[in-house]
C-alpha positions in Angstrom: 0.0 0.0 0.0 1.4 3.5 -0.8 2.0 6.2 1.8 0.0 9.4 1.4 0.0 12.2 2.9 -2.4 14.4 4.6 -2.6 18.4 5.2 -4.5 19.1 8.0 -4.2 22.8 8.8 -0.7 22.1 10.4 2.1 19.9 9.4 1.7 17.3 6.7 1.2 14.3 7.7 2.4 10.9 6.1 0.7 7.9 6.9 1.8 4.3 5.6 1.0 0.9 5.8 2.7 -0.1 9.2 2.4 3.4 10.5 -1.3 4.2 11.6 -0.4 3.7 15.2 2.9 5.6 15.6 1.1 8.7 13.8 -1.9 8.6 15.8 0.3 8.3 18.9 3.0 11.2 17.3 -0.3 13.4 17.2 -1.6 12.8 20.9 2.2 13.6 22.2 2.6 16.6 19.9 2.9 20.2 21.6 0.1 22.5 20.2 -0.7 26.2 20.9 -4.2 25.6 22.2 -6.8 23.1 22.8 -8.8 23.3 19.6 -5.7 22.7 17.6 -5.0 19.8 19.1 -8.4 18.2 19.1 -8.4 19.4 15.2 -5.1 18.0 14.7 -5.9 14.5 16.5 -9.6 14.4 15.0 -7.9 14.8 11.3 -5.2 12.5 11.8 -8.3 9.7 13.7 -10.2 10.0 10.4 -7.9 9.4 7.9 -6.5 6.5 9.8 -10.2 5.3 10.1 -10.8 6.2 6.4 -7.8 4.1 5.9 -8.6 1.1 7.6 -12.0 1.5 6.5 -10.6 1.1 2.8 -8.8 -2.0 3.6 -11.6 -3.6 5.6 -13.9 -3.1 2.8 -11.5 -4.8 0.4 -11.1 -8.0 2.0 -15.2 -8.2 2.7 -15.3 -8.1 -1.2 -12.4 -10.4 -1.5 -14.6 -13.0 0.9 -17.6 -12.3 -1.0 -16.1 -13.5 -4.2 -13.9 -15.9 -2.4 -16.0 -17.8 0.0 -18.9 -19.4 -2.8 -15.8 -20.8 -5.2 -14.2 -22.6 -1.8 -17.9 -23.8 -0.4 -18.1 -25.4 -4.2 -14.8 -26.9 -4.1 -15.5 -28.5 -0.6 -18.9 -29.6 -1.9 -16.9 -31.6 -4.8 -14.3 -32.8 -2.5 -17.4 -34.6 -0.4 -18.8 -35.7 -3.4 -15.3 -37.5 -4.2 -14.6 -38.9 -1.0 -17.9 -40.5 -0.8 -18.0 -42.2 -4.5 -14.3 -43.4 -3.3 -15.6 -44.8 -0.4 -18.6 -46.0 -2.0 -15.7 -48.1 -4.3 -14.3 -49.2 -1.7 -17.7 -50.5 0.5 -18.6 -52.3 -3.3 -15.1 -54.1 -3.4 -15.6 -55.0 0.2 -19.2 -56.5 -0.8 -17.4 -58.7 -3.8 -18.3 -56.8 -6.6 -16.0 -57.1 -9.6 -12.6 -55.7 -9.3 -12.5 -54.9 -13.1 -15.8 -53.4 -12.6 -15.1 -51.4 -10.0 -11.4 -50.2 -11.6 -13.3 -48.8 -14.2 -15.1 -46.4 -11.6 -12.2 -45.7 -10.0 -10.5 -44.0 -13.1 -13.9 -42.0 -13.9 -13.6 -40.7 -9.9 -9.8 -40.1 -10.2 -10.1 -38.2 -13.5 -12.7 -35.9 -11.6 -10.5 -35.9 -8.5 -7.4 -35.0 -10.7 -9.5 -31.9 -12.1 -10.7 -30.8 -8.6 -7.0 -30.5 -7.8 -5.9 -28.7 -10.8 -9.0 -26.1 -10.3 -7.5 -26.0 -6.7 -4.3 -24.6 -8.0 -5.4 -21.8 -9.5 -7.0 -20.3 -6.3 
């Protein structure tokens, strides 16, 4: 994330990623001629931190948003898998035909193989 820098009636003020804290804090220990210049100068520093995180919050809620449905699908699948493997398995336990069953396997693996390559490109 860039730095930027806000004017706020006194001396311009650089805020960065990692630095939100120590500018908020620089502000509060500042000297100031009076009162109201403080509380202007701590209240103008407050929001554009706030704005700030505000900015970044925001982007990782839409992030999730988009994120979150493609994972829930991919878990779905990766049920869906696991239980036609063990479903193989349960069949081969029962005696059913091991060429029979091979053939199953390699339709299951071929969608497994694809549910990990979609994984990949996360």
């Amino acid at each position: 994330m860039p730095e930027f820098e806000m004017q706020t009636g006194g001396p311009v003020v650089t805020i960065g990623p990692d630095s939100l804290d120590a500018v908020r804090i620089r502000v509060r220990e500042a000297t100031y001629p009076n009162a109201e210049t403080e509380r202007r100068m701590i209240d103008a520093v407050d929001r554009a931190a706030f704005d700030r995180v505000r900015f970044v919050e925001q982007g990782l809620i839409e992030n999730a948003r988009r994120t979150i449905p493609r994972h829930d699908e991919r878990v779905r699948e990766a049920g869906e898998i696991t239980e036609a493997l063990n479903g193989l398995a349960e069949r081969l336990a029962r005696g059913a035909s091991p060429t029979e069953v091979a053939e199953e396997f390699q339709k299951v693996q071929a969608r497994a193989i694809r549910a990990q390559q979609r994984l990949g490109r996360v």
